[in-house]
CHARMM internal coordinates of N, CA and C (Angstrom, degrees):
IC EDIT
DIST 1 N 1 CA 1.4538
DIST 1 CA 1 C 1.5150
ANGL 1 N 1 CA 1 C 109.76
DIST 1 C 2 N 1.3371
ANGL 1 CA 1 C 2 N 111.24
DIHE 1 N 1 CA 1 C 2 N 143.62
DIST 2 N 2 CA 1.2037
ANGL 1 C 2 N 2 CA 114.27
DIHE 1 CA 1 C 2 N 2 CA -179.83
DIST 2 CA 2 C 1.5851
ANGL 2 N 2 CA 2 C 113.14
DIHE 1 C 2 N 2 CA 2 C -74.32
DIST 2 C 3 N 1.4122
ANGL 2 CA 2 C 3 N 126.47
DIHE 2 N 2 CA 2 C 3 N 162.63
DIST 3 N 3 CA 1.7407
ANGL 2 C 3 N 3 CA 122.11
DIHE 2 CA 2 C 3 N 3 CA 167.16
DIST 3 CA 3 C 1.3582
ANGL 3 N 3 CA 3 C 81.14
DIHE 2 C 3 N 3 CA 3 C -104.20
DIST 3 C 4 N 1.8795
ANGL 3 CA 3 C 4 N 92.16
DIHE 3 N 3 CA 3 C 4 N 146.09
DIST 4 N 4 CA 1.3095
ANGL 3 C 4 N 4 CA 107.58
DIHE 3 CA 3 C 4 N 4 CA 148.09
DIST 4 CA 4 C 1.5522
ANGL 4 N 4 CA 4 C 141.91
DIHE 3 C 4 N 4 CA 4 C -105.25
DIST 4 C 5 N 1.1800
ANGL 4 CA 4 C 5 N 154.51
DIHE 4 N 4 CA 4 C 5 N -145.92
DIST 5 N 5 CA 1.2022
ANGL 4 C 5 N 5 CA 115.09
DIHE 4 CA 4 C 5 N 5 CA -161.63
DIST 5 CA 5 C 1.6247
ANGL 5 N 5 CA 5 C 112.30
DIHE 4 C 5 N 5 CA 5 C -92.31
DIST 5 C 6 N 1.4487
ANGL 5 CA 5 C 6 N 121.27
DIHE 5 N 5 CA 5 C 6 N -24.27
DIST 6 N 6 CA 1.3643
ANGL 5 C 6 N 6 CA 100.66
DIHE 5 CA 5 C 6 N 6 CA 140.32
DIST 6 CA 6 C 1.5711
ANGL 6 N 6 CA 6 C 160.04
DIHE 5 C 6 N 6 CA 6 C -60.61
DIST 6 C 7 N 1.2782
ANGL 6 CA 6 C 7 N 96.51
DIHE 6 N 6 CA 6 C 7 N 19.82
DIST 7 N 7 CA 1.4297
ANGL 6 C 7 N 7 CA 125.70
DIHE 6 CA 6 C 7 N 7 CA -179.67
DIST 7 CA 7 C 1.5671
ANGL 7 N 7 CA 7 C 99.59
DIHE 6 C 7 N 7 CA 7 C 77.17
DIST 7 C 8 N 1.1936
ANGL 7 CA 7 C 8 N 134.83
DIHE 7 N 7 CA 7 C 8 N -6.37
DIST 8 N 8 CA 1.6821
ANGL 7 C 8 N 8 CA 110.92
DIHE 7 CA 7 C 8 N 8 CA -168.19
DIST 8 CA 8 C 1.5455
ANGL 8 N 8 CA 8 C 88.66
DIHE 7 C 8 N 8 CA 8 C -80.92
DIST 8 C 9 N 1.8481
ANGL 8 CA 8 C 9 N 99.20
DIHE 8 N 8 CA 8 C 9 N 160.12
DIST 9 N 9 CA 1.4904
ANGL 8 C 9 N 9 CA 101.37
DIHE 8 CA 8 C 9 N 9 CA 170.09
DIST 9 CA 9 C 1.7811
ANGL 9 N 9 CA 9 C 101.08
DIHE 8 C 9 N 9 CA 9 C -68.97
DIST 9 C 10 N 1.1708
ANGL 9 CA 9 C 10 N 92.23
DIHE 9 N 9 CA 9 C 10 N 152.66
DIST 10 N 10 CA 1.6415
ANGL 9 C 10 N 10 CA 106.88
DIHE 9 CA 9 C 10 N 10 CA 151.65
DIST 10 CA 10 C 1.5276
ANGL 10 N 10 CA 10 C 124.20
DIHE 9 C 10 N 10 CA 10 C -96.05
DIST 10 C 11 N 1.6139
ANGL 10 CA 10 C 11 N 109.56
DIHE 10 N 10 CA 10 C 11 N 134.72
DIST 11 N 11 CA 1.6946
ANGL 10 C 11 N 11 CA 110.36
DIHE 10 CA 10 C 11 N 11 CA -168.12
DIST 11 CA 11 C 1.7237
ANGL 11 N 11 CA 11 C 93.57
DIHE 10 C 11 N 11 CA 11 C -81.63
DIST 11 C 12 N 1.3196
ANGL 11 CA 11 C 12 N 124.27
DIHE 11 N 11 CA 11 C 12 N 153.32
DIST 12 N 12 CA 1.4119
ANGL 11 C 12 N 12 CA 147.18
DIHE 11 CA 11 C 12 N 12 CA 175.61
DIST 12 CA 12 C 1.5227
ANGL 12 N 12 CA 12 C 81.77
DIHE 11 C 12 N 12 CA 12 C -58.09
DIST 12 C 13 N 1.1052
ANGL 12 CA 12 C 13 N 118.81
DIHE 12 N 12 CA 12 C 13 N 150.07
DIST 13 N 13 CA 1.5448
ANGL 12 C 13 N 13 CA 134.30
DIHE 12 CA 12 C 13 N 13 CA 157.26
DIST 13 CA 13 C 1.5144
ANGL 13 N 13 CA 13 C 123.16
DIHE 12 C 13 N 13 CA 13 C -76.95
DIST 13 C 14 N 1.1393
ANGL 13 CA 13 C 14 N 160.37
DIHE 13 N 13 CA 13 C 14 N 95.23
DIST 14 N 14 CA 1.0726
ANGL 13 C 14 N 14 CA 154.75
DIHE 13 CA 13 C 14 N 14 CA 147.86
DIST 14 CA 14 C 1.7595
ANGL 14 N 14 CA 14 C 134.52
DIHE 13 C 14 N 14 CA 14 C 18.50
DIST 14 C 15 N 0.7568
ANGL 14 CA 14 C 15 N 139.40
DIHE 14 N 14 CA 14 C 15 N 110.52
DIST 15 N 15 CA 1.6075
ANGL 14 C 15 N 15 CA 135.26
DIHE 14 CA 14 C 15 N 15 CA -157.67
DIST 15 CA 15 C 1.5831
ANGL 15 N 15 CA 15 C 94.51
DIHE 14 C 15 N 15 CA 15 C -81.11
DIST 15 C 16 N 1.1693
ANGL 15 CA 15 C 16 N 105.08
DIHE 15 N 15 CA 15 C 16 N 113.87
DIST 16 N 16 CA 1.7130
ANGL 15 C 16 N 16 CA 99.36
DIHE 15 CA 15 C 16 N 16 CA 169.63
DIST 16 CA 16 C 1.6555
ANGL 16 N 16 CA 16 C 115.55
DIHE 15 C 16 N 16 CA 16 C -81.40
DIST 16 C 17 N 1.4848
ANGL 16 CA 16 C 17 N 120.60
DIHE 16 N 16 CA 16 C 17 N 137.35
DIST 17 N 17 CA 1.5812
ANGL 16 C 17 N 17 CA 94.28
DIHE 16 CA 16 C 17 N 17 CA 169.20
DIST 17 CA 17 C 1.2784
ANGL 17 N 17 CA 17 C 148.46
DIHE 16 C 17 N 17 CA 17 C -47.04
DIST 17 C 18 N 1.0892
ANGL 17 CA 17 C 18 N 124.20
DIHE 17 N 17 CA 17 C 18 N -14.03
DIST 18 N 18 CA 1.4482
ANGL 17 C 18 N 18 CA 145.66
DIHE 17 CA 17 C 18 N 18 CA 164.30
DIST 18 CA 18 C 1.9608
ANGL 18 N 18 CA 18 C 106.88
DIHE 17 C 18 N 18 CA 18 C -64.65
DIST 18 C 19 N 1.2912
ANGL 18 CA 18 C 19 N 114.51
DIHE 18 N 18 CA 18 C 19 N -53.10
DIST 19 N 19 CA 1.3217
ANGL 18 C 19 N 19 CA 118.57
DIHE 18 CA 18 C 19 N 19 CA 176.77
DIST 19 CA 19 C 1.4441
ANGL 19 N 19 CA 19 C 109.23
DIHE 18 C 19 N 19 CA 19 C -70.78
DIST 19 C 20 N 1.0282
ANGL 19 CA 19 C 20 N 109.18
DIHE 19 N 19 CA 19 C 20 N -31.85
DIST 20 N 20 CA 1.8590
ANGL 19 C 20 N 20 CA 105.46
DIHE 19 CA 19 C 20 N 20 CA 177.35
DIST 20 CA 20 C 1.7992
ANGL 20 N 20 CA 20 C 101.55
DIHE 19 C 20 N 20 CA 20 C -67.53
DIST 20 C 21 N 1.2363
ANGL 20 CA 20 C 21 N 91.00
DIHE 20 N 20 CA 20 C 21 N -66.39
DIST 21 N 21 CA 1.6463
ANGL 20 C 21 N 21 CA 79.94
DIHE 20 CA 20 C 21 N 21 CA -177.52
DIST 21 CA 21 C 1.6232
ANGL 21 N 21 CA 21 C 124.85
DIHE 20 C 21 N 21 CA 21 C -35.58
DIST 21 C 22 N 1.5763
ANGL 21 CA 21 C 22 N 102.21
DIHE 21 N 21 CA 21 C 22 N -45.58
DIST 22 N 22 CA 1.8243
ANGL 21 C 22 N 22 CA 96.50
DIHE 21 CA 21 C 22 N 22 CA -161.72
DIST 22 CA 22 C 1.4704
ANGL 22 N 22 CA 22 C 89.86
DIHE 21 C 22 N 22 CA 22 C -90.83
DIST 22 C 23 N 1.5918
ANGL 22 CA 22 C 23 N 128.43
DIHE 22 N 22 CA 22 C 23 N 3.63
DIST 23 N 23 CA 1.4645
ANGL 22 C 23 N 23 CA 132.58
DIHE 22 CA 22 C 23 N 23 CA 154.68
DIST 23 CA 23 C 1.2929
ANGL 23 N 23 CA 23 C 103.01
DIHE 22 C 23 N 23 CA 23 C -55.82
DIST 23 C 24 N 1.3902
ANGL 23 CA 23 C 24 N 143.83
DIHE 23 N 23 CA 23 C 24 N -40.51
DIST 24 N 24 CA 1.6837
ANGL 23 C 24 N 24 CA 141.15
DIHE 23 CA 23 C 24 N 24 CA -125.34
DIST 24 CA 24 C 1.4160
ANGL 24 N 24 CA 24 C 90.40
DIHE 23 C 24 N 24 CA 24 C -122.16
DIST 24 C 25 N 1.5934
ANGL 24 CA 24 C 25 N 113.59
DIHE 24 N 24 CA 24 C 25 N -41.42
DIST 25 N 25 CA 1.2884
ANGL 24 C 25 N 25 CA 142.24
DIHE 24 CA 24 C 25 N 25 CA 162.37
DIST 25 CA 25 C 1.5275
ANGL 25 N 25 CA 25 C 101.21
DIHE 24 C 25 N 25 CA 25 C -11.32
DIST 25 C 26 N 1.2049
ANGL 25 CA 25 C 26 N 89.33
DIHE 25 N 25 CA 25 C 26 N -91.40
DIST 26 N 26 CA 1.9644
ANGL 25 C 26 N 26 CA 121.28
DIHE 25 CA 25 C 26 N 26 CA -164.33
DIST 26 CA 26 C 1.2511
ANGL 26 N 26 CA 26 C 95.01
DIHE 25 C 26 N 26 CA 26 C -58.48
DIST 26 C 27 N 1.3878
ANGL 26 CA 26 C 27 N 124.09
DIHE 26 N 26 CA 26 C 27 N -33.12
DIST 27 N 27 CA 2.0588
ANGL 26 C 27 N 27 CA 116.66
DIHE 26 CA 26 C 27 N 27 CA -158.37
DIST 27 CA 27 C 1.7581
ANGL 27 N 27 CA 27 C 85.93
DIHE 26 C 27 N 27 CA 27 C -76.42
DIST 27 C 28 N 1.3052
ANGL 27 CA 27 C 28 N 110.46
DIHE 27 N 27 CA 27 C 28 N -63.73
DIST 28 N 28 CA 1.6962
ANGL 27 C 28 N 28 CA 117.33
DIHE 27 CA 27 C 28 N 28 CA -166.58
DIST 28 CA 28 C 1.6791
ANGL 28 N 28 CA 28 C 97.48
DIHE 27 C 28 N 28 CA 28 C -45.87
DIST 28 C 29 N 1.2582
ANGL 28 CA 28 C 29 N 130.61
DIHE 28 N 28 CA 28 C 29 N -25.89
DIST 29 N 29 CA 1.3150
ANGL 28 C 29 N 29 CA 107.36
DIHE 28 CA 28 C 29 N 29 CA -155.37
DIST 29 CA 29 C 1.7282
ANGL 29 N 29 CA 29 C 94.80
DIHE 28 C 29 N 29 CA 29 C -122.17
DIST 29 C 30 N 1.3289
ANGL 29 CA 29 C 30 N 121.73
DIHE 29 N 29 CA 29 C 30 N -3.61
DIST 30 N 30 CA 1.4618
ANGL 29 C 30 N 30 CA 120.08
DIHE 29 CA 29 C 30 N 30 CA 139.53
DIST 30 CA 30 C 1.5891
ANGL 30 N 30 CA 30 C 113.10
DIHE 29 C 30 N 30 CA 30 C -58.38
DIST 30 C 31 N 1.1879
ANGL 30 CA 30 C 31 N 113.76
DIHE 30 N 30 CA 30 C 31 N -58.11
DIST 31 N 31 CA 1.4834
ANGL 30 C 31 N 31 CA 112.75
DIHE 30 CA 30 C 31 N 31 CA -173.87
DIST 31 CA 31 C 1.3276
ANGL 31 N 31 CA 31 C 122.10
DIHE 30 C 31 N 31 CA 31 C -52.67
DIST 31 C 32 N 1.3178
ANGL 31 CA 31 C 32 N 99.85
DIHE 31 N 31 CA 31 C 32 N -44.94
DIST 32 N 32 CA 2.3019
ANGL 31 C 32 N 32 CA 123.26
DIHE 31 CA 31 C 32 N 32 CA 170.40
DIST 32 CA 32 C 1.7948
ANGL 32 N 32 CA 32 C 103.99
DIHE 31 C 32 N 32 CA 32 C -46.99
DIST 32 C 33 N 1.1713
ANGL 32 CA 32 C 33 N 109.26
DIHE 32 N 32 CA 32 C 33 N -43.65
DIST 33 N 33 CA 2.0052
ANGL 32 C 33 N 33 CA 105.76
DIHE 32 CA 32 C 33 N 33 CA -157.89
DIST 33 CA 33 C 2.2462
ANGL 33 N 33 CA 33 C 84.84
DIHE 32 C 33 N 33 CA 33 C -102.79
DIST 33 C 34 N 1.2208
ANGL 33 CA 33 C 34 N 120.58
DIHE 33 N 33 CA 33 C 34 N 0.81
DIST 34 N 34 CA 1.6061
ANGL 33 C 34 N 34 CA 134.47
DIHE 33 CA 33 C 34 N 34 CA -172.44
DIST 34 CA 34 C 1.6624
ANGL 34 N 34 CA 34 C 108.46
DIHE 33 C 34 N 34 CA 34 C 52.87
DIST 34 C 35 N 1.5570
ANGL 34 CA 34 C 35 N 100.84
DIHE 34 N 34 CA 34 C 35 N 57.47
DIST 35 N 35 CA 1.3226
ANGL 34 C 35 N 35 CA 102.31
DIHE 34 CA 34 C 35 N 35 CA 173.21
DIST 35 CA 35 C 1.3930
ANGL 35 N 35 CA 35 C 122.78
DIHE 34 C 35 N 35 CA 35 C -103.12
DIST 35 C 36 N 1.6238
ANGL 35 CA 35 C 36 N 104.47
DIHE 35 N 35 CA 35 C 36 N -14.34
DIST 36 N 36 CA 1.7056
ANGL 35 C 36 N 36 CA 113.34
DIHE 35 CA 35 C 36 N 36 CA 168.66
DIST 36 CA 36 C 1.1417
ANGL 36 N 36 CA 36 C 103.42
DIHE 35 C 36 N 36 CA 36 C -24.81
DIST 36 C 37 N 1.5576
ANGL 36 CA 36 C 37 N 135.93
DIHE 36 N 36 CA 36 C 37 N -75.14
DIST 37 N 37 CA 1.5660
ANGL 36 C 37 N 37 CA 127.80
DIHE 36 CA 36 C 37 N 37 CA -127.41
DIST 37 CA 37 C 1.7408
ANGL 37 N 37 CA 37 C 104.00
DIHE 36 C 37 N 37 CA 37 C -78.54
DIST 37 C 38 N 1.5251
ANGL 37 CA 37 C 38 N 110.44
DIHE 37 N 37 CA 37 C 38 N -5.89
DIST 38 N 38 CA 1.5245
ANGL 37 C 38 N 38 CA 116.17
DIHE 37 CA 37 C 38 N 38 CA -173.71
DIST 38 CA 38 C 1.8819
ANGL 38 N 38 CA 38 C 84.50
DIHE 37 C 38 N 38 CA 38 C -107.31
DIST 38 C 39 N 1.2372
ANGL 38 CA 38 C 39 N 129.23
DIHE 38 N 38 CA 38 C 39 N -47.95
DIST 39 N 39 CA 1.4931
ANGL 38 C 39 N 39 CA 89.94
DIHE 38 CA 38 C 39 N 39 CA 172.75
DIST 39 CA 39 C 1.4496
ANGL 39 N 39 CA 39 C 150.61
DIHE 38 C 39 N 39 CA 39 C -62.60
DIST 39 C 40 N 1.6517
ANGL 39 CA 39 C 40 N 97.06
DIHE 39 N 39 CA 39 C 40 N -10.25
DIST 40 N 40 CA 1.3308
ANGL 39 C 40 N 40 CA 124.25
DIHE 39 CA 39 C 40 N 40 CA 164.04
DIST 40 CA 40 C 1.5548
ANGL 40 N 40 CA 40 C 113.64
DIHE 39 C 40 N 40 CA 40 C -45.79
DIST 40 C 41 N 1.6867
ANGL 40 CA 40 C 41 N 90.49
DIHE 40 N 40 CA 40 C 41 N -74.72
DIST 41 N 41 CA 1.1624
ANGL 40 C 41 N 41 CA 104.58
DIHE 40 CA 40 C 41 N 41 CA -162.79
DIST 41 CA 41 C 1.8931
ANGL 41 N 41 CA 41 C 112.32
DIHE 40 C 41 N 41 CA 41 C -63.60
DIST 41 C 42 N 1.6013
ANGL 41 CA 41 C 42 N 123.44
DIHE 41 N 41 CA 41 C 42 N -24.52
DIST 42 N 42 CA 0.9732
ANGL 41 C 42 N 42 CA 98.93
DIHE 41 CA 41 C 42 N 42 CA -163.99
DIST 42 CA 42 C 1.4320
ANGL 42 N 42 CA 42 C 92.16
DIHE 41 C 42 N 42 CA 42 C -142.39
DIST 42 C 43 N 1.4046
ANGL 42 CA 42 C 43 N 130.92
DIHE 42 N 42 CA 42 C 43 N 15.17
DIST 43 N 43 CA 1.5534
ANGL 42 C 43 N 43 CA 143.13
DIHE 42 CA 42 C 43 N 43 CA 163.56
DIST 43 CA 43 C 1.5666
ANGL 43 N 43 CA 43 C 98.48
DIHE 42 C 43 N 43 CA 43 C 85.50
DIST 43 C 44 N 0.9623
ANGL 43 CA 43 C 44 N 110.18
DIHE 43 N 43 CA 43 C 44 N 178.02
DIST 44 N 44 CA 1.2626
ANGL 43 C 44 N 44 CA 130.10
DIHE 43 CA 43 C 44 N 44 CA 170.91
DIST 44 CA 44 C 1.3801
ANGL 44 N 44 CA 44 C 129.11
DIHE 43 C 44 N 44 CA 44 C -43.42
DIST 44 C 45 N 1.8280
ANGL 44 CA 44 C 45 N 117.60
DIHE 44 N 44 CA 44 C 45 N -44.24
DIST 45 N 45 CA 0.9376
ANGL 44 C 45 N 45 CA 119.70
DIHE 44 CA 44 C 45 N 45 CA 157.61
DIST 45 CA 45 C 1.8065
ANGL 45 N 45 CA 45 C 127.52
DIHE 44 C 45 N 45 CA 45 C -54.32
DIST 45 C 46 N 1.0614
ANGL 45 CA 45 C 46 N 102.98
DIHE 45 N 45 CA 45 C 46 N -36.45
DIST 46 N 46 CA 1.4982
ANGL 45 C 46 N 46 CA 121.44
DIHE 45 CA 45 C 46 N 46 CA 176.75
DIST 46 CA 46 C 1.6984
ANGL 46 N 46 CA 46 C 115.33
DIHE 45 C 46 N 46 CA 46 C -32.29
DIST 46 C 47 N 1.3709
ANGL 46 CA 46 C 47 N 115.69
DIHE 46 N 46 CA 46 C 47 N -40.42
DIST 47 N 47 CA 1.5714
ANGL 46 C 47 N 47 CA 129.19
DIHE 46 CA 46 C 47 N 47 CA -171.37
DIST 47 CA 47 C 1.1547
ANGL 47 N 47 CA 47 C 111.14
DIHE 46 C 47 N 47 CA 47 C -74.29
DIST 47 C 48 N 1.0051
ANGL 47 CA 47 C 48 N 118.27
DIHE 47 N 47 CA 47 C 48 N 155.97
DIST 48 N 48 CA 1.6996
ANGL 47 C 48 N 48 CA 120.80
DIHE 47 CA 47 C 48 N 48 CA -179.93
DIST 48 CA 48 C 1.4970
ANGL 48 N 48 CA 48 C 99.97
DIHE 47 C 48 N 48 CA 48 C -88.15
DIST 48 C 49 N 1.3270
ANGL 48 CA 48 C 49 N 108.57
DIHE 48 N 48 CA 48 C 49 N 171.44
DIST 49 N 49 CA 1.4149
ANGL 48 C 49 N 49 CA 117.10
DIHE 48 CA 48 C 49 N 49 CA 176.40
DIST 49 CA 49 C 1.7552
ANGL 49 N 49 CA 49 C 120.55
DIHE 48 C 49 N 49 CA 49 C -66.02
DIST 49 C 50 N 1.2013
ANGL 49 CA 49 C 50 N 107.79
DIHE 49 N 49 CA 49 C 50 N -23.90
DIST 50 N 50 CA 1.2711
ANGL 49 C 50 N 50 CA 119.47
DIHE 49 CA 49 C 50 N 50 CA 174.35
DIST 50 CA 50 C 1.5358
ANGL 50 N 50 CA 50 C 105.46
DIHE 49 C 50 N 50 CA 50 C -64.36
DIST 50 C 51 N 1.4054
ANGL 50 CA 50 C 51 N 102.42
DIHE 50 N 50 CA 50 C 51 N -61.47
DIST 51 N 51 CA 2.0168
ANGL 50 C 51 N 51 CA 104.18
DIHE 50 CA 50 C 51 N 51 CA -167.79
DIST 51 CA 51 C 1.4407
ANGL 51 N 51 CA 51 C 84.27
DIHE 50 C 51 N 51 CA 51 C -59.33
DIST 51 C 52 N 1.8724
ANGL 51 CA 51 C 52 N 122.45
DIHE 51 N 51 CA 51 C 52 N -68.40
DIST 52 N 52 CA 1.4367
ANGL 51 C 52 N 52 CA 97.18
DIHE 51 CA 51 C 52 N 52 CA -169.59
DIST 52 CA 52 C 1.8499
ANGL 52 N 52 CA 52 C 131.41
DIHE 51 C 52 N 52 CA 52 C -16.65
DIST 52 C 53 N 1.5972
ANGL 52 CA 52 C 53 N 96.72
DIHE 52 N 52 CA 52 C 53 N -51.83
DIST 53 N 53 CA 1.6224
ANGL 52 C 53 N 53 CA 110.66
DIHE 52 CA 52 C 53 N 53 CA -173.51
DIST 53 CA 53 C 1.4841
ANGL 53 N 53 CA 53 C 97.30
DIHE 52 C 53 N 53 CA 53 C -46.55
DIST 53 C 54 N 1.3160
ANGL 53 CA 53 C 54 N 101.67
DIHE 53 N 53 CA 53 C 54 N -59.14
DIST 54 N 54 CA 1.5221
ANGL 53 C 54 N 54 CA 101.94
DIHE 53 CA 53 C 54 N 54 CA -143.04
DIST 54 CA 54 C 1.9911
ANGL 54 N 54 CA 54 C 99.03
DIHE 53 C 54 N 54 CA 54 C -70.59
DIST 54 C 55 N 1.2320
ANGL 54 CA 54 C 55 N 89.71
DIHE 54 N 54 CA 54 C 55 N -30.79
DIST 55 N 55 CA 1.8822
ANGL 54 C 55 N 55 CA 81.21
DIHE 54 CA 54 C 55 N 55 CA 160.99
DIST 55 CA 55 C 1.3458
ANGL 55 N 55 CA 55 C 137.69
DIHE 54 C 55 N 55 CA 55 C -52.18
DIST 55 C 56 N 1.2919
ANGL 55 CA 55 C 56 N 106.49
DIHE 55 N 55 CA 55 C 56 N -25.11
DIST 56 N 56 CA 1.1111
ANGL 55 C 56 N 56 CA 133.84
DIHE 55 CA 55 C 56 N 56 CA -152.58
DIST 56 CA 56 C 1.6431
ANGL 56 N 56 CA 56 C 101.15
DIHE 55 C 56 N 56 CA 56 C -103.14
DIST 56 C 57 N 1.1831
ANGL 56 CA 56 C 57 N 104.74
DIHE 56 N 56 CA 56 C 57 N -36.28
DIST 57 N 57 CA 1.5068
ANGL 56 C 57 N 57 CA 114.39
DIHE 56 CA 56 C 57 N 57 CA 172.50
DIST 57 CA 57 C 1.5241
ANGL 57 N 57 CA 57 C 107.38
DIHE 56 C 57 N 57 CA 57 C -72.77
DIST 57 C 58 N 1.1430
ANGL 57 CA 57 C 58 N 109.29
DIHE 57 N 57 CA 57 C 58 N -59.02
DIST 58 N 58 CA 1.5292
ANGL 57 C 58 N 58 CA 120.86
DIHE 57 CA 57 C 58 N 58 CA 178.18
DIST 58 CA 58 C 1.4450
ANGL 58 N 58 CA 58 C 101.04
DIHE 57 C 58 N 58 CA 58 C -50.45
DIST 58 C 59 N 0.9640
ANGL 58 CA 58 C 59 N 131.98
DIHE 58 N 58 CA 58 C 59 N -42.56
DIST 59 N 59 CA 1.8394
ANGL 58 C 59 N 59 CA 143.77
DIHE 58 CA 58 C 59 N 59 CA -162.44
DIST 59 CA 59 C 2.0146
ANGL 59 N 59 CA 59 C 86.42
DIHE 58 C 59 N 59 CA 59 C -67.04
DIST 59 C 60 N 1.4738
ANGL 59 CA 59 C 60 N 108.61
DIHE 59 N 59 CA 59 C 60 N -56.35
DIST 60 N 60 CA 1.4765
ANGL 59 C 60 N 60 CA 98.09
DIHE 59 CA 59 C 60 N 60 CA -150.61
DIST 60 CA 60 C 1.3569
ANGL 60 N 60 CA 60 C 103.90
DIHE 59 C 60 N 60 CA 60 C -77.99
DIST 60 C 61 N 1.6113
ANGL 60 CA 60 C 61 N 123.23
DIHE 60 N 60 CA 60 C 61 N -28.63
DIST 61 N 61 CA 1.7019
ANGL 60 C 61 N 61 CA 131.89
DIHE 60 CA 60 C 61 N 61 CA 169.02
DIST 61 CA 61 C 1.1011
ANGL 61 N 61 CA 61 C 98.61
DIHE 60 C 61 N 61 CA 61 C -46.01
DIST 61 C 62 N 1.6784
ANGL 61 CA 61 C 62 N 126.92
DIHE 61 N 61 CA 61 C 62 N -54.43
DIST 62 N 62 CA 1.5818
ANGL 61 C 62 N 62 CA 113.02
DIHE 61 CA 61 C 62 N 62 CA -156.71
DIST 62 CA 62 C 1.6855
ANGL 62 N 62 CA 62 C 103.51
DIHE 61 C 62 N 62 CA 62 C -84.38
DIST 62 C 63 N 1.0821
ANGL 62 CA 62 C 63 N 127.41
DIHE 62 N 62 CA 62 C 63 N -23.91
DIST 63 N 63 CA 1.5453
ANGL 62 C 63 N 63 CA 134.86
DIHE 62 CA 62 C 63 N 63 CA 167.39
DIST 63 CA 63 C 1.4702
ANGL 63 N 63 CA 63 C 127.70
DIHE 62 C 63 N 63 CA 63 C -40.81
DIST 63 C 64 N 1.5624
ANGL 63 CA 63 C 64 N 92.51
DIHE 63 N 63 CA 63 C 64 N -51.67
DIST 64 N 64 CA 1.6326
ANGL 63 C 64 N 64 CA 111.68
DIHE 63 CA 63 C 64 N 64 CA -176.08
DIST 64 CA 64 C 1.3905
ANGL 64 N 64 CA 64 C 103.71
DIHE 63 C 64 N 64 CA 64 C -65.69
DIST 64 C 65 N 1.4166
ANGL 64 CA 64 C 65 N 122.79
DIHE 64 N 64 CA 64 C 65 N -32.49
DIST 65 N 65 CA 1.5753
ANGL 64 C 65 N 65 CA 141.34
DIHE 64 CA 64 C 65 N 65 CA -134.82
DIST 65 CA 65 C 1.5718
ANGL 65 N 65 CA 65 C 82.12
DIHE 64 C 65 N 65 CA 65 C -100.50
DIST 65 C 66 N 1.1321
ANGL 65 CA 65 C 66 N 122.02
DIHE 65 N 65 CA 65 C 66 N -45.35
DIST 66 N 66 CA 2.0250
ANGL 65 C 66 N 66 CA 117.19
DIHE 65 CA 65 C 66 N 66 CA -177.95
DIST 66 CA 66 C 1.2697
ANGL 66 N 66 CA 66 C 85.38
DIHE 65 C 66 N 66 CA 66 C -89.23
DIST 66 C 67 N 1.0990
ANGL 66 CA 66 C 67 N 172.59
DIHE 66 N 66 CA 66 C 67 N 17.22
DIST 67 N 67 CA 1.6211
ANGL 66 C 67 N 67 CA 156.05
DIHE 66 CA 66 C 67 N 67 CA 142.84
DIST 67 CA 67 C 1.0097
ANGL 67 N 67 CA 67 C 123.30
DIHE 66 C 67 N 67 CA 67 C -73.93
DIST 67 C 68 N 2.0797
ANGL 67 CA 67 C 68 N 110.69
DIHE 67 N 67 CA 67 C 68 N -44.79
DIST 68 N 68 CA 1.3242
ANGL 67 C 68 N 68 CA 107.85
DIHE 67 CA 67 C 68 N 68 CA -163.97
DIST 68 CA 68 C 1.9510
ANGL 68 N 68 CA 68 C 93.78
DIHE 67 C 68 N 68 CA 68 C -105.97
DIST 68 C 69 N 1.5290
ANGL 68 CA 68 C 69 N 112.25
DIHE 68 N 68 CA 68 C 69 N 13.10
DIST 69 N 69 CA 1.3112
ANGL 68 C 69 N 69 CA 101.94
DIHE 68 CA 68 C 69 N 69 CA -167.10
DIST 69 CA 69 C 1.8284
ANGL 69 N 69 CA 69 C 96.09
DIHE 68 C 69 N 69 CA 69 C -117.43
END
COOR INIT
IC SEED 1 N 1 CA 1 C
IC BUILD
């Protein structure tokens, strides 16, 4: 666990179901445009604003698609 700046550790936060999903979300649709192996390597921040987009695009196609299906 990490300390925070009062030195106590901080507990991990809990995955809500909602965050897991648009967690599973983003991984499937890194993997779809083959951007996994760069979020691996350098997290999320790592992507340019463009791949972000296009995740993000991909994120809301596959969203709509479990809503209206």
């Amino acid at each position: 666990m990490s300390a925070s700046a009062g030195g106590k550790p901080r507990r991990k936060k809990e995955e809500t179901d909602e965050e897991r999903r648009m967690r599973l979300l983003k991984e499937e649709a890194a993997r779809e445009l083959g951007l996994w192996d760069k979020v691996v390597a350098g997290g999320w921040g790592g992507l340019t604003a463009a791949e972000s987009g296009r995740i993000g695009g991909v994120v809301a196609r596959n969203a709509r698609g479990l809503k209206d299906g």
